[in-house]
Each structure stands twice: as C-alpha cells, then as structure tokens.
C-alpha positions as a Python dict, from the first residue, in 0.01 Angstrom:
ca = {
    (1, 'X'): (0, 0, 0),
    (2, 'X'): (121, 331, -64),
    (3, 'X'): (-8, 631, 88),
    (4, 'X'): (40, 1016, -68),
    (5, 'X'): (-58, 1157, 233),
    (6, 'X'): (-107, 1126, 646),
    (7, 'X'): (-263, 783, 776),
    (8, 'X'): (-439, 787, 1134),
    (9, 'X'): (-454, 460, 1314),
    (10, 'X'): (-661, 412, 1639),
    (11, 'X'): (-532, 38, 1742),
    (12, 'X'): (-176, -101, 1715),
    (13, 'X'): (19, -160, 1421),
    (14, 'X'): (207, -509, 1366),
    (15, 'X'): (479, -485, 1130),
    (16, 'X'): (660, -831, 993),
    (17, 'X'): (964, -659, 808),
    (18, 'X'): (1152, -389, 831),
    (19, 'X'): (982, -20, 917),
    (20, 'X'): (1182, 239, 735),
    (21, 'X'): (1134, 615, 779),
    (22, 'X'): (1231, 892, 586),
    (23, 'X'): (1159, 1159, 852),
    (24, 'X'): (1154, 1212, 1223),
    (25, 'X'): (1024, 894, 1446),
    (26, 'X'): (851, 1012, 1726),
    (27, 'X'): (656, 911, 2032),
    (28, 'X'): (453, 1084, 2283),
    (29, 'X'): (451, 816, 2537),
    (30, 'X'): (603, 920, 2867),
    (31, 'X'): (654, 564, 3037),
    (32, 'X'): (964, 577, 3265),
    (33, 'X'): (1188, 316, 3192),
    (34, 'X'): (1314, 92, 3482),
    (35, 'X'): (1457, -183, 3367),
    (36, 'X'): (1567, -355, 3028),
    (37, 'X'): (1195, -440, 2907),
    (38, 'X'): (991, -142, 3048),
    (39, 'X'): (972, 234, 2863),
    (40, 'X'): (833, 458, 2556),
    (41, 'X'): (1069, 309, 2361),
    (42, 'X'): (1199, -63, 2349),
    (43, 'X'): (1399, -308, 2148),
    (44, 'X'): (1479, -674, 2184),
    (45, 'X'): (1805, -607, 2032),
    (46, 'X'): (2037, -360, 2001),
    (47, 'X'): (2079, -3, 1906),
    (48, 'X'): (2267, 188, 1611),
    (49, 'X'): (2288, 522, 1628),
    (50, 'X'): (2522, 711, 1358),
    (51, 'X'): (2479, 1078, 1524),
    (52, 'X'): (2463, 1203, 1873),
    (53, 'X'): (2314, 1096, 2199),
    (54, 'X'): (2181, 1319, 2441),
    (55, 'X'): (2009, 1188, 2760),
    (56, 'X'): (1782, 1410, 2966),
    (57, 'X'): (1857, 1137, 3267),
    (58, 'X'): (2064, 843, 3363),
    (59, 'X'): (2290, 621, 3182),
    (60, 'X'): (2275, 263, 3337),
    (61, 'X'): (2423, -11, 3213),
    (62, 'X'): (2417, -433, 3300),
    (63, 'X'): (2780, -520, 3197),
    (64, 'X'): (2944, -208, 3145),
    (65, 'X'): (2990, 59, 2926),
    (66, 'X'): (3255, 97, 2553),
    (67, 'X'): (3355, 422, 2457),
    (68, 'X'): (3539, 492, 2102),
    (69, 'X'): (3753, 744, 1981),
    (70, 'X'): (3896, 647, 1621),
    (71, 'X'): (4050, 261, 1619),
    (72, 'X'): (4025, 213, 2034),
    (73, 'X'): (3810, 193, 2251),
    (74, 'X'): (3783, 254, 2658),
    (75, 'X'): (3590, -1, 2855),
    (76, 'X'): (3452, 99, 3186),
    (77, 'X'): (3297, -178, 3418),
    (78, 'X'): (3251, -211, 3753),
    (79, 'X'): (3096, -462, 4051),
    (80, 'X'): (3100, -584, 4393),
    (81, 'X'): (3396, -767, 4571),
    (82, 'X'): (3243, -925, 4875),
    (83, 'X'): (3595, -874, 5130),
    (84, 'X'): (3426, -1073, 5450),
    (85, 'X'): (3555, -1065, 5796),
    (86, 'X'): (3782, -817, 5910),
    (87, 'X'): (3973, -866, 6188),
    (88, 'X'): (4173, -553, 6374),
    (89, 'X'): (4523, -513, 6258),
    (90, 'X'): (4519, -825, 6021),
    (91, 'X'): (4591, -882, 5678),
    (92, 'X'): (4344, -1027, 5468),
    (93, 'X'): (4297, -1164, 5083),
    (94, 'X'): (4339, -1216, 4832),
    (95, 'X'): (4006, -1185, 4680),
    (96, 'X'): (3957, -1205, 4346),
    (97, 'X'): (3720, -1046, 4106),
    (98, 'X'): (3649, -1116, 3754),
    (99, 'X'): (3586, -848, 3450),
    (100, 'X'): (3265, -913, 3226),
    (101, 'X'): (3530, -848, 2952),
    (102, 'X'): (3908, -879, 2875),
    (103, 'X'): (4097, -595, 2822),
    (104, 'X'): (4391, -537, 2579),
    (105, 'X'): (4616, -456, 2889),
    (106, 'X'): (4554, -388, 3223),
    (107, 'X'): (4295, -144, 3317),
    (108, 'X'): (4287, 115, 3612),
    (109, 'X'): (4084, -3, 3887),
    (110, 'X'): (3982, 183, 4158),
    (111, 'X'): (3792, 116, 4490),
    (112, 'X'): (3504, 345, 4506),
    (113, 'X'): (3333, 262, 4834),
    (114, 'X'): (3306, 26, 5101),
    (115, 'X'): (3026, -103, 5351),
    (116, 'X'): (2987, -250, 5630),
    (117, 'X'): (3161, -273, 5988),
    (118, 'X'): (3514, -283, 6021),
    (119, 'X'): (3623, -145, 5717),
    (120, 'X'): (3677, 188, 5832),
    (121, 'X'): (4067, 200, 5815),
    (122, 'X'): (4109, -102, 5554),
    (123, 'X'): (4411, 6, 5272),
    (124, 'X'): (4402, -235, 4999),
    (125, 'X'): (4640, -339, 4757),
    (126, 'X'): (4502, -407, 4461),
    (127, 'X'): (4702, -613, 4144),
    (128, 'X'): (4491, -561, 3827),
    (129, 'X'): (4550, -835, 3514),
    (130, 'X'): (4335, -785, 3190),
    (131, 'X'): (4095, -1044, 3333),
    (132, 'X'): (4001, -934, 3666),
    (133, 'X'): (4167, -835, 3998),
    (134, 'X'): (4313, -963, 4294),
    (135, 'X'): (4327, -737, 4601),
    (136, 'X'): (4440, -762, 4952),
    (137, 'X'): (4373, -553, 5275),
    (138, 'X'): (4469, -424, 5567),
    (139, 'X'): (4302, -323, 5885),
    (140, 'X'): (4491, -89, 6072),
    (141, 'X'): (4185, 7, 6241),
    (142, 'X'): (4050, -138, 6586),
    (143, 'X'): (3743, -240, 6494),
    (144, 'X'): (3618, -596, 6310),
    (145, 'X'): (3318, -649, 6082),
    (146, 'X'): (3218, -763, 5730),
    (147, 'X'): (3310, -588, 5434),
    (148, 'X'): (3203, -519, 5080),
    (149, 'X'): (3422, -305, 4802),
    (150, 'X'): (3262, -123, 4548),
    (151, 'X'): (3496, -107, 4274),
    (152, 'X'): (3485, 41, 3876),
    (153, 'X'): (3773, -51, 3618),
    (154, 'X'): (3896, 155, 3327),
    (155, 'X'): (4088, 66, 3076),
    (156, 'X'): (4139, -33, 2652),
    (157, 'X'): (3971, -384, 2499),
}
C-alpha cells in the first residue's frame, strides 16, 4: 500500500519486516523506563545510532559501558567484591574479582566505596591483570566487621 498523504490509526500496528522512515520517528509516550523491558521506547536487540546521543537522565548499564575514539576503545565496568571478615590489625585476601570483559592490557581499577563494619581504616592493595583483579587488605583500624568493596575498572579492549 502506498499512501500520498497522512494515515491515522486508532489500534496497534504489527509490522513483519523492516519499518523504514524517511523523517523524524517520534513518540509521545512518557513511560519511565526501569529496567531492560519497560519504557516509551523498546527493542529486543540492540541499538545503532550514527549521530549524537543526548540523555535528559541516567545512563545505566548491566555489563558495562565501551567508549570509542577512532581505532580504540575505553571499557569501563565495575561490581562488587564481597571482602568478609575483618579482623583488627590483620591482613586479609586475596580476593579475586572477575571483568565481564578482557581488556587489551591492564585497566585502572579503583575502589570506590566500602560497607559494612570494620572497614573503616582497611588500605588495599590491589594487582589488576586484563581479566580481573586480585586485592588484599589491611586493617589498621580497631574495629572488626564484614566488608564489601565497590569497585569500577577503566581501561582499553
């Protein structure tokens, strides 16, 4: 079918092939999105997008997130490194975390935060490989408790 002019349609519209547009794509819907499957706009796969991106809010991201400037690209990922039971003055690890991707060389990692008790005066040590991360720690605090390290990796792929 083709159509010279505009075409209103009251229900939805089930397409089997391949929607191509020639102008703007638009949609009023205001749905928040929350997760992978919920918002205005959805897709089963991914996303192309020649031009620029501009976000009015977050950014978030399952496994991490590429950015490309010419022929390389920066890979930033990050995750939780459970550290356990701290004990005052002792050394602890090492604990070992795993990257959702392999880097071309070893990426900057950096611990961003830590919770729980006990971890107030941990130092860590940590020795990144392009795989994932081993760290140790240190309590030079007096105080013992459970601990959790938030940490984010940068770095080439």
């Amino acid at each position: 079918m083709t159509v010279g002019g505009g075409v209103g349609v009251t229900q939805n519209i089930y397409a089997g092939g391949v929607i191509v547009a020639t102008g703007a794509m638009r949609t009023d819907d205001a749905t928040a999105s929350t997760s992978t499957t919920t918002g205005a706009l959805r897709s089963g796969g991914g996303l192309g997008v020649v031009g620029d991106v501009n976000v009015g809010g977050s950014v978030k991201s399952n496994s991490g997130i590429a950015t490309y400037s010419g022929q390389s690209a920066q890979y930033i990922s990050s995750g939780t490194l459970v550290i356990g039971s701290v004990a005052n003055g002792a050394n602890v690890g090492p604990f070992n975390a795993t990257f959702p991707v392999t880097y071309s060389s070893a990426p900057i990692v950096v611990g961003i935060s830590q919770s729980g008790s006990g971890g107030e005066n941990l130092h860590y040590m940590i020795t990144p490989t392009t795989t994932g991360f081993a760290a140790r720690a240190k309590n030079s605090g007096n105080s013992t408790g459970s601990v959790t390290m938030q940490w984010i990796a940068i770095g080439p792929v």
